[in-house]
py3Dmol code that shows the C-alpha trace and the ligand (Angstrom):
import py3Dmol

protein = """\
ATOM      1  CA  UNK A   1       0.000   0.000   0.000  1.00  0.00           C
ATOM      2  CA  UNK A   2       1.490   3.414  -0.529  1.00  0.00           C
ATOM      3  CA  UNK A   3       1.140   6.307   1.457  1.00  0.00           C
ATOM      4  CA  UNK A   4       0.485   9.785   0.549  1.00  0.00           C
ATOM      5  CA  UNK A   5       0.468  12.825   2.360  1.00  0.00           C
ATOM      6  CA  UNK A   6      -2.910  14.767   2.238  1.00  0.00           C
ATOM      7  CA  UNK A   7      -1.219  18.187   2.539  1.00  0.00           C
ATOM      8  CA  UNK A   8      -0.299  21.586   1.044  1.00  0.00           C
ATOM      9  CA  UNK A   9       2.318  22.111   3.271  1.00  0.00           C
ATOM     10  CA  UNK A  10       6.059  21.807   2.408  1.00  0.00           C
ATOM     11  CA  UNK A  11       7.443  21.253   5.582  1.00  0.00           C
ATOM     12  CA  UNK A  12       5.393  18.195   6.295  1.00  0.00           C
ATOM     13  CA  UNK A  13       6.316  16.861   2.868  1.00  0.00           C
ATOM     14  CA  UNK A  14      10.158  17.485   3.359  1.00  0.00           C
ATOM     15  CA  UNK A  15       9.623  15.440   6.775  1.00  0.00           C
ATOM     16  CA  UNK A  16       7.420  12.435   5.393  1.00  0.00           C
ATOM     17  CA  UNK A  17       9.748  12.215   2.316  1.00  0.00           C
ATOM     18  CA  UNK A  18      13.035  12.576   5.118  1.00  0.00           C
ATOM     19  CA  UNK A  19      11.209   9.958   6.393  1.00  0.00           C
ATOM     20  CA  UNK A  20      11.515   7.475   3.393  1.00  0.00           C
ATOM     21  CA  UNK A  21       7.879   6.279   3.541  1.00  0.00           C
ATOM     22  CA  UNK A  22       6.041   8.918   1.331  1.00  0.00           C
ATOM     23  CA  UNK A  23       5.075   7.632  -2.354  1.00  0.00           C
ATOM     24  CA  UNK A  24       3.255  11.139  -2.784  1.00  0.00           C
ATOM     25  CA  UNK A  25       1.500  13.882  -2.012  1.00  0.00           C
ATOM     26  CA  UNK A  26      -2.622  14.785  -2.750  1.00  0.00           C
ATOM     27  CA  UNK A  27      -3.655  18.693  -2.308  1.00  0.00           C
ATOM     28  CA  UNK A  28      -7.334  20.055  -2.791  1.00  0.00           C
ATOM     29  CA  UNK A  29      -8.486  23.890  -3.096  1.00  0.00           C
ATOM     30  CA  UNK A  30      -8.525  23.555   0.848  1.00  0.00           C
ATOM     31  CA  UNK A  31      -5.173  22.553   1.520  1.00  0.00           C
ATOM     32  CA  UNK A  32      -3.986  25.025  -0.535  1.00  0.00           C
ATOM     33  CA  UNK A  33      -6.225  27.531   0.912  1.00  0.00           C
ATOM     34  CA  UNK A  34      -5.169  26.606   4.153  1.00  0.00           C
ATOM     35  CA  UNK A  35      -1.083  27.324   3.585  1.00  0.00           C
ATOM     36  CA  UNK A  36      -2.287  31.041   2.176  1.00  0.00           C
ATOM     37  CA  UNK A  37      -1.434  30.337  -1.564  1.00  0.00           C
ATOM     38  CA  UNK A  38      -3.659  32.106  -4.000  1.00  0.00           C
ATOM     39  CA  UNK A  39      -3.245  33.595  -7.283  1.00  0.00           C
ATOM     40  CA  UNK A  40      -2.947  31.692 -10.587  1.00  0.00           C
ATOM     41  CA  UNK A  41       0.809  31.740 -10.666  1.00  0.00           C
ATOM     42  CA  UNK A  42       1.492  31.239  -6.982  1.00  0.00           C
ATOM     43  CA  UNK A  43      -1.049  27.689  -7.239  1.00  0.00           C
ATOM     44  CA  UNK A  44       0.937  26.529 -10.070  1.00  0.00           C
ATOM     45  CA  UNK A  45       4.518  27.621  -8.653  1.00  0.00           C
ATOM     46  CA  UNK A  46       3.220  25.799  -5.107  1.00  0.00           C
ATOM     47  CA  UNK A  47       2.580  22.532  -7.145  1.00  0.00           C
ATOM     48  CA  UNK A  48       5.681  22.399  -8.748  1.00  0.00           C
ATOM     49  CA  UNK A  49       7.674  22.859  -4.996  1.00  0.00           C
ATOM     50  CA  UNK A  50       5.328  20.046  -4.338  1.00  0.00           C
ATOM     51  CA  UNK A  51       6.941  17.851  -7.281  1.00  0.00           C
ATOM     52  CA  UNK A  52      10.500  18.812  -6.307  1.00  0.00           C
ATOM     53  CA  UNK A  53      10.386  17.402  -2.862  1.00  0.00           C
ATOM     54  CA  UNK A  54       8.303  14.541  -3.300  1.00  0.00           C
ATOM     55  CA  UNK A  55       9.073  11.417  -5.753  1.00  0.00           C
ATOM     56  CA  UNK A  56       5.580  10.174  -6.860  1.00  0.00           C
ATOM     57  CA  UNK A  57       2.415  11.577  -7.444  1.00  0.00           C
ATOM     58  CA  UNK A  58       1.187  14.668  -6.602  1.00  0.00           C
ATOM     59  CA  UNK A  59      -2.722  15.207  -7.524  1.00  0.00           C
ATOM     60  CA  UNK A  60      -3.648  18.912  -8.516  1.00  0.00           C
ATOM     61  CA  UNK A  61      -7.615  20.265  -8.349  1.00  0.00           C
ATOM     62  CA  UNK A  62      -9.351  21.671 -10.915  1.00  0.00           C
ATOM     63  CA  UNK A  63     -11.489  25.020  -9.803  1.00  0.00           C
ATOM     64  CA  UNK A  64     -13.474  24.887 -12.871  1.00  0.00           C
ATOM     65  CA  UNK A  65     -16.942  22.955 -12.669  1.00  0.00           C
ATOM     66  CA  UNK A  66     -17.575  23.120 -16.925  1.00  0.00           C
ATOM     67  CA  UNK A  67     -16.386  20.746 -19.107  1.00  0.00           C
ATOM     68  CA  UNK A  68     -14.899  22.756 -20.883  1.00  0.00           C
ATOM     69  CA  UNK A  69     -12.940  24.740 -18.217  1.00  0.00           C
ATOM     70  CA  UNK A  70     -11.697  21.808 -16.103  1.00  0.00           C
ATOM     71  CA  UNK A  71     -10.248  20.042 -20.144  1.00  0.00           C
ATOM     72  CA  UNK A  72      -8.461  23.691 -19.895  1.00  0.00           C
ATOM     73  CA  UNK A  73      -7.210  23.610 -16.490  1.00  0.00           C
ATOM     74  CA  UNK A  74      -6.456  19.929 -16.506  1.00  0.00           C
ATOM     75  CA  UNK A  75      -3.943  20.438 -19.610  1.00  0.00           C
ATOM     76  CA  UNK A  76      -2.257  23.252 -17.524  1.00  0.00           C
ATOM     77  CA  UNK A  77      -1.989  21.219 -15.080  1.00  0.00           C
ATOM     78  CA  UNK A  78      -0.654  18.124 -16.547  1.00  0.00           C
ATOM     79  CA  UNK A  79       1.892  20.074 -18.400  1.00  0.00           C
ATOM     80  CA  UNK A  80       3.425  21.653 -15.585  1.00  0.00           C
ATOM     81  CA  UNK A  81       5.058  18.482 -14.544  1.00  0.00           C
ATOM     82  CA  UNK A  82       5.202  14.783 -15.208  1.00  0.00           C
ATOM     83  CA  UNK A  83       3.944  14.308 -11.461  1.00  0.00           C
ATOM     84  CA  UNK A  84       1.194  15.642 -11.581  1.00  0.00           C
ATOM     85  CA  UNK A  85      -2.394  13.631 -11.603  1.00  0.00           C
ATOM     86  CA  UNK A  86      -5.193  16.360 -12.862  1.00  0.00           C
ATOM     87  CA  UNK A  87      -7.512  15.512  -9.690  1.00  0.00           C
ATOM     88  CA  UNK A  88     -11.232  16.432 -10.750  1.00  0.00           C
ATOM     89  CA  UNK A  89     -14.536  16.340  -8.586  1.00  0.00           C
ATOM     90  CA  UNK A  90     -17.173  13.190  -9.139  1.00  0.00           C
ATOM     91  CA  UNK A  91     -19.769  14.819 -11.416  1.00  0.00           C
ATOM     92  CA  UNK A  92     -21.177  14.748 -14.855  1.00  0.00           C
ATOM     93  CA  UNK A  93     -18.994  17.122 -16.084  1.00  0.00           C
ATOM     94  CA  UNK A  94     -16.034  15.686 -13.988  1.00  0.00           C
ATOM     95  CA  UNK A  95     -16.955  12.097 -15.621  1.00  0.00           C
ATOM     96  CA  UNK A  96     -16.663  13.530 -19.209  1.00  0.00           C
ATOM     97  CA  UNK A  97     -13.484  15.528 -18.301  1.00  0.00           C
ATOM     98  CA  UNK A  98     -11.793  12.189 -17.223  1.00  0.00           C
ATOM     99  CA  UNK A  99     -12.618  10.082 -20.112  1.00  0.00           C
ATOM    100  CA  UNK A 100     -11.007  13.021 -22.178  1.00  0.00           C
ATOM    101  CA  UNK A 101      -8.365  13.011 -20.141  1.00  0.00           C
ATOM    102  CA  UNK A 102      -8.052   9.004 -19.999  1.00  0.00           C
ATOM    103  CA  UNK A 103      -8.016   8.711 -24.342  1.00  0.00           C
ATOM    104  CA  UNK A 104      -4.958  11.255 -23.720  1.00  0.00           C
ATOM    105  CA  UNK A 105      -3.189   8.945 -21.223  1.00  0.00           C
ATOM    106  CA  UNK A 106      -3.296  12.115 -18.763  1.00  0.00           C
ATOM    107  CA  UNK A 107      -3.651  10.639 -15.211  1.00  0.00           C
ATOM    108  CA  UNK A 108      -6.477  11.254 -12.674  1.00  0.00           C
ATOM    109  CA  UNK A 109      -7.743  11.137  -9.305  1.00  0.00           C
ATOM    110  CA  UNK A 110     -11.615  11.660  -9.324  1.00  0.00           C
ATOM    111  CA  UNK A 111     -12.513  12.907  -6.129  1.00  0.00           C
ATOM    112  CA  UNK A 112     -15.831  12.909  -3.780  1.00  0.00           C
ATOM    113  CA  UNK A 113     -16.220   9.794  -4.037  1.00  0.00           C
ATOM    114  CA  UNK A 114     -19.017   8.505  -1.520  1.00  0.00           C
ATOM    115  CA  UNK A 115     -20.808   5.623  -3.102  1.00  0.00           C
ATOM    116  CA  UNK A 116     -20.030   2.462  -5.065  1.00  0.00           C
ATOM    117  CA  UNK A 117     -21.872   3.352  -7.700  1.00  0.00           C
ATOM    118  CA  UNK A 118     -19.731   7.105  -7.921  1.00  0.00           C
ATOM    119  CA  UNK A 119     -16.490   4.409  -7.850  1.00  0.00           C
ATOM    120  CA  UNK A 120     -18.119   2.293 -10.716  1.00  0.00           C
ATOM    121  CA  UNK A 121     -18.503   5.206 -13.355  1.00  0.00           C
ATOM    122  CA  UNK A 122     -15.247   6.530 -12.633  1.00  0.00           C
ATOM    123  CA  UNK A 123     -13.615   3.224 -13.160  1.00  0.00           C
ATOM    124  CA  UNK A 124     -15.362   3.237 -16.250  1.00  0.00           C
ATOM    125  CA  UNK A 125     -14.315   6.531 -17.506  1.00  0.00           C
ATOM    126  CA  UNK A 126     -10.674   5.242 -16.736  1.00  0.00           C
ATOM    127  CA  UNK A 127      -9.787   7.076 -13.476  1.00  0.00           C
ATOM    128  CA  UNK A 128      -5.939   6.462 -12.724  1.00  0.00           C
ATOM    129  CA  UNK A 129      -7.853   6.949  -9.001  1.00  0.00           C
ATOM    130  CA  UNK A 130     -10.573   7.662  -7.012  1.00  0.00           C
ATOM    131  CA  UNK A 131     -10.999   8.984  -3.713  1.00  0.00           C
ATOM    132  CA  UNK A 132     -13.624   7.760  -1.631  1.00  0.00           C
ATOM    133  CA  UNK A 133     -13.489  10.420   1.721  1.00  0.00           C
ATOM    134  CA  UNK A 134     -13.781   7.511   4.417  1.00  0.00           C
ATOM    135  CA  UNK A 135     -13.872  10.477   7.508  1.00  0.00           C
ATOM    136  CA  UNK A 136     -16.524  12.364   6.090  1.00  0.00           C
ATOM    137  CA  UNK A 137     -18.694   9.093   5.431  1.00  0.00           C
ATOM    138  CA  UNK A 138     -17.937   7.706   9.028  1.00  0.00           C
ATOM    139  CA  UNK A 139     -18.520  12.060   9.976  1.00  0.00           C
ATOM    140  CA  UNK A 140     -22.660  10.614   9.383  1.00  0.00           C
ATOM    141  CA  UNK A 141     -22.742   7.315  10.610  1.00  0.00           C
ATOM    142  CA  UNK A 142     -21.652   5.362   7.551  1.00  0.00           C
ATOM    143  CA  UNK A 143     -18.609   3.137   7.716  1.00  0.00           C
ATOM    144  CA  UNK A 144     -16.146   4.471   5.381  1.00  0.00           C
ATOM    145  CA  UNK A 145     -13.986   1.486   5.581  1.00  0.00           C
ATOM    146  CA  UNK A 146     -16.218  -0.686   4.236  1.00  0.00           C
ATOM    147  CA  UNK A 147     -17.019   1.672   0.942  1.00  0.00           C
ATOM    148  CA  UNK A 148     -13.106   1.103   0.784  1.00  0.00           C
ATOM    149  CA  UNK A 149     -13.820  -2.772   0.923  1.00  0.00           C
ATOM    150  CA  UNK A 150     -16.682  -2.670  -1.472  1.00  0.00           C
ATOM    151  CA  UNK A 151     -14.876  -0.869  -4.290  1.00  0.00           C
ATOM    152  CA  UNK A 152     -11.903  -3.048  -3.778  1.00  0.00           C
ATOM    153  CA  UNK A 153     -13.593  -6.150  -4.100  1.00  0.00           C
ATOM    154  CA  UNK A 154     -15.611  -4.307  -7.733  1.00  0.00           C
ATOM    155  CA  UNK A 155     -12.386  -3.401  -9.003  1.00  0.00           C
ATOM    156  CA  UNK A 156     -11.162  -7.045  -8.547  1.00  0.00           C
ATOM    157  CA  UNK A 157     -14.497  -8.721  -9.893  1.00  0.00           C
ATOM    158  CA  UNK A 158     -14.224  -6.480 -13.400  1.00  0.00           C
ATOM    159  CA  UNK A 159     -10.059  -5.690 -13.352  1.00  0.00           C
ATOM    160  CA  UNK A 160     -10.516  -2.395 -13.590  1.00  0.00           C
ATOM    161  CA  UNK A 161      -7.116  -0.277 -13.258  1.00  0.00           C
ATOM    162  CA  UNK A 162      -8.127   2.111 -11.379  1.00  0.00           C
ATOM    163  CA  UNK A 163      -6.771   2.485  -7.961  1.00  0.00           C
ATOM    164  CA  UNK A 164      -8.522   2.804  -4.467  1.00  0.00           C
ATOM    165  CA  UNK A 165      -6.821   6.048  -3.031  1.00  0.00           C
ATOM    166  CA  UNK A 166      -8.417   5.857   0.583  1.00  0.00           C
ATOM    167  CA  UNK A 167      -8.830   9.928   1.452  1.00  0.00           C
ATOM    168  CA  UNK A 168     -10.530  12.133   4.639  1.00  0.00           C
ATOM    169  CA  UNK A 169      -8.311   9.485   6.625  1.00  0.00           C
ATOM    170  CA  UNK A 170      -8.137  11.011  10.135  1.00  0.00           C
ATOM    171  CA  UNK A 171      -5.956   8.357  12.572  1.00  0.00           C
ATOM    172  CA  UNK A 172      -3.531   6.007  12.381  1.00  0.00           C
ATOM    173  CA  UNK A 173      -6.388   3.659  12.895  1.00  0.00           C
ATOM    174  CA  UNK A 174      -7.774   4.413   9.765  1.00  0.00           C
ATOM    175  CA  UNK A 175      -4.938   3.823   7.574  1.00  0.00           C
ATOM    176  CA  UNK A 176      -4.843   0.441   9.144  1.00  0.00           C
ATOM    177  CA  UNK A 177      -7.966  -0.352   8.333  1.00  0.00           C
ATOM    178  CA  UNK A 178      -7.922   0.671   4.719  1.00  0.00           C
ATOM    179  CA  UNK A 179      -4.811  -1.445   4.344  1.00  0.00           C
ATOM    180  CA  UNK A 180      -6.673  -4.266   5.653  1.00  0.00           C
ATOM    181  CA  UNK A 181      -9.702  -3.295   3.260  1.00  0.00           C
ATOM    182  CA  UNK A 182      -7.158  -3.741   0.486  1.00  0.00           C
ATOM    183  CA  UNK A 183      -6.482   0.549  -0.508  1.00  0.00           C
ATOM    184  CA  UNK A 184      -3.661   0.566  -2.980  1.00  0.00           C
ATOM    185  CA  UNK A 185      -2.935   4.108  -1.514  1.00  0.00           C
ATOM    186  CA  UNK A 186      -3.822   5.737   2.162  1.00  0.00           C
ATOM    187  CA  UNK A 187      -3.573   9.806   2.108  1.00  0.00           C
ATOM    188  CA  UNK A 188      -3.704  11.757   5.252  1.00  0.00           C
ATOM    189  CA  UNK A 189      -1.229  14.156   7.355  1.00  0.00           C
ATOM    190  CA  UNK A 190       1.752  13.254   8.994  1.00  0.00           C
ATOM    191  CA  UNK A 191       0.230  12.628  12.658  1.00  0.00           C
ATOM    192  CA  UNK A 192      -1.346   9.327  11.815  1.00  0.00           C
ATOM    193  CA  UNK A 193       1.408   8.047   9.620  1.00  0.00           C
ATOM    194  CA  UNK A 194       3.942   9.054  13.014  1.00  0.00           C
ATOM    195  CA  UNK A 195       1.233   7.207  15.279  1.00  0.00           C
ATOM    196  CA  UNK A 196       2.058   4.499  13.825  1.00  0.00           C
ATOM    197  CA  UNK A 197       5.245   4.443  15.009  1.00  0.00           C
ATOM    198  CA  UNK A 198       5.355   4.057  19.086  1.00  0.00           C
ATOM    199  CA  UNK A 199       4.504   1.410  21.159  1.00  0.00           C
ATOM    200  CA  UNK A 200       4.960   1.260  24.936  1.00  0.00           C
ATOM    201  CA  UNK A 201       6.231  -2.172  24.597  1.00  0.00           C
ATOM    202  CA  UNK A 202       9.183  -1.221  21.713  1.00  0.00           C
ATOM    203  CA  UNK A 203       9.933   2.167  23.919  1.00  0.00           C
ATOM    204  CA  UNK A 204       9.765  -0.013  27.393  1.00  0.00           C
ATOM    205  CA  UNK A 205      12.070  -3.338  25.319  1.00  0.00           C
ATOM    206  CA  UNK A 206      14.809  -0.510  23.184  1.00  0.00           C
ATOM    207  CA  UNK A 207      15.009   1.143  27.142  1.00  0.00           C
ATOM    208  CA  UNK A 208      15.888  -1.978  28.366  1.00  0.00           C
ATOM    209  CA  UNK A 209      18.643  -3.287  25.952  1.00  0.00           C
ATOM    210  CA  UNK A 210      20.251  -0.151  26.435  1.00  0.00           C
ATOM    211  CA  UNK A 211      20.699  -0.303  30.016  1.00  0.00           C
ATOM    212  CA  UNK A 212      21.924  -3.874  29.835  1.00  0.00           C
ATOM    213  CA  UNK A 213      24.351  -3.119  27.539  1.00  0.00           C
ATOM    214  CA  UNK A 214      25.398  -0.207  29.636  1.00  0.00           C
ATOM    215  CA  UNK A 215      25.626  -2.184  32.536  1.00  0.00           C
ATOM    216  CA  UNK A 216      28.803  -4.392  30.688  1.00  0.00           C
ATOM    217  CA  UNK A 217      30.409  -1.239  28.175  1.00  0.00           C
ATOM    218  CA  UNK A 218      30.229   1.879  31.034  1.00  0.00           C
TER     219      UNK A 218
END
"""
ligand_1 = """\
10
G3P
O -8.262 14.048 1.012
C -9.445 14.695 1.382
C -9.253 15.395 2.658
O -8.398 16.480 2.524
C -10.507 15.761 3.339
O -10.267 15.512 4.651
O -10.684 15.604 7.053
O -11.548 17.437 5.549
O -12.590 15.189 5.515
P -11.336 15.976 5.747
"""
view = py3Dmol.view(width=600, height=400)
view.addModel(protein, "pdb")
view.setStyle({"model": 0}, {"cartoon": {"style": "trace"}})
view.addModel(ligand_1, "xyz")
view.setStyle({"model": 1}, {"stick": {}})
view.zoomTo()
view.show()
């Protein structure tokens, strides 16, 4: 399973890739929004920082809702590094933009995903991804982890391509679970990647071997 870090922020991204766990990095208008980067040439700059640091994908959002706009923005955004996946919101539009996109062999994460049936269609319109947002489903009371399983087991039963890119992952509990669930990708911040680090028992047991070996080299 690969992990990706669900972030705008470069610092976080220089410390997951320092790291030597981070196969890449998914942004939304929020993200970006959220590390004070506006302006067309400012986004585009930011996403190219992004694709410097990080080795592996780095998905990009479309702003337009039109056909025809998100086919313009997509291009830009495709072209402004071989990184870059052209991410693009579940919708009717959003399906046409990605089977344009997929007869160009441009890749893309289709996004908003909530429902099987959402996963099916993109699939279909030859999504490199799609990203089902597990928090927000579990946010009212439906298990997000299991839409995970279900489009999993779809994309097995008809070989689509198209991979499960787990998103709205909130703990370190999550990402577990979507591994289990079969995810070919987990995104989230840092903290729950670094949660799954500790354990009493590895800090109580490293303790331990230390001192012993102190006892006999001091
Ligand atoms: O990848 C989608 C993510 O950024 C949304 O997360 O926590 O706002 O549901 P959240």
């Amino acid at each position: 399973m690969k992990f990706f870090l669900d972030t705008a922020n470069l610092d976080q991204i220089r410390e997951a890739q320092e790291l030597g766990i981070l196969d890449g990095v998914t942004t939304n208008p929020s993200l970006m929004a959220r590390e004070g980067i506006s302006g067309r040439n400012n986004i585009l700059q930011h996403y190219i920082d992004i694709c410097d640091i990080v080795i592996g994908d780095v998905s990009a959002e479309v702003i337009a809702t039109d056909l025809e706009g998100m086919i313009r923005e997509g291009k830009e955004l495709s072209g402004l590094h071989p990184q870059i996946v052209v991410k693009i919101p579940m919708t009717r539009e959003g399906i046409m933009a990605i089977k344009h996109f997929s007869r160009l062999e441009i890749r893309t994460n289709c996004t908003l995903i909530f429902s099987i049936g959402q996963a099916l269609l993109a699939a279909k319109a030859g999504a490199t991804y799609v990203s089902p947002f597990i928090g927000r489903l579990d946010d009212i009371s439906v298990d997000g982890v299991e839409l995970i399983r279900s489009i999993v087991q779809l994309y097995r039963t008809y070989r689509f391509d198209t991979q499960v890119l787990a998103a709205s992952v909130r703990h370190s509990m999550h990402i577990i679970q979507c591994a289990e669930a079969g995810a070919h990708v987990v995104t989230c911040p840092l903290k729950p990647i670094l949660g799954l680090i500790d354990h009493p028992l590895t800090t109580a047991g490293l303790e331990k071997f230390l001192a012993d070996h102190r006892k006999l080299n001091s």
